[in-house]
C-alpha positions in Angstrom: 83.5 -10.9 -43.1 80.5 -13.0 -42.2 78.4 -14.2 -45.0 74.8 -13.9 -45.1 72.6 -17.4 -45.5 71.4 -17.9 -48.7 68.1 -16.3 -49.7 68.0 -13.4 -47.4 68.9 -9.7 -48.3 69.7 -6.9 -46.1 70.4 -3.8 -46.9 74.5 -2.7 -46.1 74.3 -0.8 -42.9 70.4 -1.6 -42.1 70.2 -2.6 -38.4 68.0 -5.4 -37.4 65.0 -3.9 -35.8 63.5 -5.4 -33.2 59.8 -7.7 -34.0 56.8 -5.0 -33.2 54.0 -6.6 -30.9 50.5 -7.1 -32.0 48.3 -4.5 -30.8 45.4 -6.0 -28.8 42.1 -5.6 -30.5 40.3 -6.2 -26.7 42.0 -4.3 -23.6 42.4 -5.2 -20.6 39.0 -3.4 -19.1 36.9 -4.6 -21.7 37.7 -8.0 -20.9 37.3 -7.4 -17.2 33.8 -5.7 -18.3 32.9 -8.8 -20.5 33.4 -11.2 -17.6 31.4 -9.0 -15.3 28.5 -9.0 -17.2 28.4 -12.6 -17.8 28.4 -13.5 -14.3 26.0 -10.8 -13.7 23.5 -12.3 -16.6 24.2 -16.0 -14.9 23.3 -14.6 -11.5 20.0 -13.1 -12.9 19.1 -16.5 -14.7 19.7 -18.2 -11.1 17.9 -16.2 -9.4 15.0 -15.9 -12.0 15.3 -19.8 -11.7 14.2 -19.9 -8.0 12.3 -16.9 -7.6 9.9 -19.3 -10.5 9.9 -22.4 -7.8 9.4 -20.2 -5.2 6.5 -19.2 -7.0 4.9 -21.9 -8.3 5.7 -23.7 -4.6 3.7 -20.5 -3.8 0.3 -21.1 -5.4 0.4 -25.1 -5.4 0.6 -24.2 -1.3 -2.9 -22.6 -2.0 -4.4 -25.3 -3.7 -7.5 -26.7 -1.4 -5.8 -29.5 1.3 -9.3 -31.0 0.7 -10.9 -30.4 -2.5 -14.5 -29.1 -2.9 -15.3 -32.5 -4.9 -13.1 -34.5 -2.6 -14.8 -33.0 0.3 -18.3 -33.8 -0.8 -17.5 -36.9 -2.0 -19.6 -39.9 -0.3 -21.5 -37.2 1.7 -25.1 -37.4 1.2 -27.2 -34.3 0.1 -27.6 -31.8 3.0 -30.4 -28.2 3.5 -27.8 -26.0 2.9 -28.9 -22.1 3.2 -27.0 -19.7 1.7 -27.2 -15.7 2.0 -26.4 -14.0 -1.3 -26.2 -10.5 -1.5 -27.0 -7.8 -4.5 -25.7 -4.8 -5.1 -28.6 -3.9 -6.8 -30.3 -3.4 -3.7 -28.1 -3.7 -1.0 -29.6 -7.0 0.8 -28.8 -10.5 1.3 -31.6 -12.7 0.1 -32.2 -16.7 1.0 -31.4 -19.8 -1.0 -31.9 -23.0 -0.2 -30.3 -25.5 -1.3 -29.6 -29.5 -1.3 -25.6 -30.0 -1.5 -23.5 -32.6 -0.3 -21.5 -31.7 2.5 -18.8 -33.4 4.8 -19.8 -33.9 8.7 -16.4 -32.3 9.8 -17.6 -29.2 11.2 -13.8 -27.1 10.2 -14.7 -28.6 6.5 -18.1 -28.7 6.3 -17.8 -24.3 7.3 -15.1 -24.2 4.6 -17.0 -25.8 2.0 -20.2 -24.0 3.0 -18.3 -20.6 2.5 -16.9 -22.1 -0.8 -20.4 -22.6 -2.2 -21.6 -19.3 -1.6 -18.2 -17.5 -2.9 -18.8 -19.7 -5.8 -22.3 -18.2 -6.6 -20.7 -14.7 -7.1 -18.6 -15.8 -10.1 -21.5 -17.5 -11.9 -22.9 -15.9 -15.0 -25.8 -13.6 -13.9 -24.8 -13.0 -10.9 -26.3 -10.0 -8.7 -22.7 -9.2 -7.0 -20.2 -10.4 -9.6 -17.0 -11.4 -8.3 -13.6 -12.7 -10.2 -13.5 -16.1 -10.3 -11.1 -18.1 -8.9 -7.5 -19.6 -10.5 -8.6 -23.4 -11.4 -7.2 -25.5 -8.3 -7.6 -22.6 -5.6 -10.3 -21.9 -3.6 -11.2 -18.6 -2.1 -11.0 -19.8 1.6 -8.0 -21.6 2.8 -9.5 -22.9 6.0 -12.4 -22.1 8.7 -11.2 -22.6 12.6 -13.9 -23.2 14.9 -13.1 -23.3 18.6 -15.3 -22.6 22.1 -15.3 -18.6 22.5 -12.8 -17.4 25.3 -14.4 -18.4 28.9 -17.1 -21.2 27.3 -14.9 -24.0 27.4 -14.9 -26.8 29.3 -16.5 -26.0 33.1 -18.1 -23.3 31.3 -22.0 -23.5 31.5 -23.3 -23.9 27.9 -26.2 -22.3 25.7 -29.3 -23.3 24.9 -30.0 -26.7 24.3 -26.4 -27.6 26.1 -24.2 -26.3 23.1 -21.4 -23.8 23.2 -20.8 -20.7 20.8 -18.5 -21.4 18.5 -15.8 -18.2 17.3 -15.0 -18.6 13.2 -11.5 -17.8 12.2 -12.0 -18.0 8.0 -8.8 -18.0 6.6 -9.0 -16.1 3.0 -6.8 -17.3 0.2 -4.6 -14.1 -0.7 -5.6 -14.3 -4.6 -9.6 -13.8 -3.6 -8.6 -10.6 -1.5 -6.3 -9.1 -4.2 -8.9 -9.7 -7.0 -11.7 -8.6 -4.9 -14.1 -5.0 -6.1 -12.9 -2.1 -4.0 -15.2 0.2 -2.6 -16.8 0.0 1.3 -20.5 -1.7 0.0 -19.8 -4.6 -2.2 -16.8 -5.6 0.4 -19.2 -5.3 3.3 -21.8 -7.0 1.4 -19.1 -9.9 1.0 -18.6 -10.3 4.7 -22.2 -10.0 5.3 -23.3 -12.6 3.3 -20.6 -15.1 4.8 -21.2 -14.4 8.1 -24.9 -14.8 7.7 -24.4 -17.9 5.7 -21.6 -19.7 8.3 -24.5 -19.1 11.3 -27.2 -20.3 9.1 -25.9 -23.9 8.6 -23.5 -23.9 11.7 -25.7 -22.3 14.5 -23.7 -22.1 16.9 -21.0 -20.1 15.3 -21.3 -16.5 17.4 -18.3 -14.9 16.3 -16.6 -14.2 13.6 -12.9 -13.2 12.7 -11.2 -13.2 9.3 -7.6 -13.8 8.3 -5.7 -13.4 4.9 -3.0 -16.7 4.2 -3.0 -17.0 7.6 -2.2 -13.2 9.2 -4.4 -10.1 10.2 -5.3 -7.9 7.3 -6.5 -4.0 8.3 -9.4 -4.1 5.0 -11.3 -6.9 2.7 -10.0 -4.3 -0.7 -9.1 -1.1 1.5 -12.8 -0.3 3.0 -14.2 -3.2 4.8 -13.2 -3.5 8.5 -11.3 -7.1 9.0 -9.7 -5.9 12.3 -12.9 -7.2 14.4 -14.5 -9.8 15.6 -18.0 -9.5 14.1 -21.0 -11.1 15.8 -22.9 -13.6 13.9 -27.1 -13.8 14.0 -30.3 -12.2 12.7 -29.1 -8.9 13.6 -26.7 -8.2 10.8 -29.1 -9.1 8.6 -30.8 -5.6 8.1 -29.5 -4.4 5.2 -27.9 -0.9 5.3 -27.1 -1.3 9.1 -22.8 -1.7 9.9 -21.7 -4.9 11.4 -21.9 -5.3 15.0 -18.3 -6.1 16.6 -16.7 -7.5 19.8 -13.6 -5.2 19.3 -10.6 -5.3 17.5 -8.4 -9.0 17.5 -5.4 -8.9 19.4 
């Protein structure tokens, strides 16, 4: 008969029963859940990560590639006229001015347009507009280049110069911040187009851009499809723009 090591009792005729397993306090699913939402939460975090560099790479991109300051900087006073418009009364009234501006004739248009955008955020101003994010301007760039068939060969206008067409290229922020509503956007385009052929005669034509593409309105009322002509006779207030036609 075999004898039983010391210290241990078993009952006569108990069997051994076999060790019972642990239950599992986390199953199988619930772990593969677990691991699923983790990698989900790390793939949000990524892509939160770059969608914030593509951002700020966004709005550093519409910073001014010349500043106003920079611009102006060195360049001695110039008669600059600007064209500012009220809604009080639905006309564009003169101011002269003496401001320093740059003899590049692209620049010197951009920085023109940025003076008179400029005036509509100032305190008191007869057709408020939001002011600008602090590094971005409202216009990205001004284009100036002969009008279709006045280029070289061409004959020229009077006193031997050739009309210029504007492309203004609007920073994105100024049109999404921009009143709504079909006179203070017209009045906005008025007063640029009046003020870009007041100091740049020769400017003719006008066409406007948004960051760089076509844009159907200004703030959903205001035309931006056309070419607009530029000169005394879009000056009369209450009267629609003249245009060449839609751009192509």
């Amino acid at each position: 008969m075999p004898t039983q090591p010391a210290g241990s009792f078993r009952a006569p005729g108990a069997a051994t029963a076999p060790t019972a397993r642990r239950p599992s306090f986390i199953s199988r699913g619930e772990r593969t859940l677990f691991w699923t939402l983790l990698a989900a939460v790390l793939a949000m975090c990524i892509f939160l990560v770059r969608y914030r560099e593509r951002a700020d790479a966004h709005f550093a991109s519409r910073a001014l590639p010349i500043p106003l300051a920079t611009a102006t900087a060195g360049s001695g006073p110039a008669s600059l006229l600007l064209y500012l418009a009220s809604d009080d009364s639905g006309a564009l009234a003169e101011r002269p001015l003496s401001f320093p501006l740059p003899e590049d004739p692209n620049t010197r248009a951009r920085v023109v347009l940025s003076k008179l955008l400029s005036e509509y955020t100032a305190t008191g101003s007869l057709h408020p507009l939001p002011p600008a994010a602090p590094g971005v301007d409202a216009v990205d760039e001004v284009y100036l280049t002969p009008l279709p068939g006045t280029g070289a060969g061409s004959a020229a206008g009077a006193g031997g110069r050739r009309p210029l067409l504007a492309v203004v290229d609007l920073a994105p922020t100024f049109v999404h911040t921009h009143p709504s509503g079909i006179e203070p956007e017209t009045l906005t385009l008025l007063s640029m187009i009046a003020t870009l052929h007041a100091n740049l005669p020769d400017v003719a034509e006008v066409r406007f851009l948004v960051d760089g593409q076509p844009r159907p309105t200004l703030a959903g009322h205001a035309d931006l499809l056309h070419t607009y002509l530029a000169g005394g006779a879009q000056l009369t207030p209450g009267e629609a723009f003249t245009t060449r036609g839609s751009q192509p």
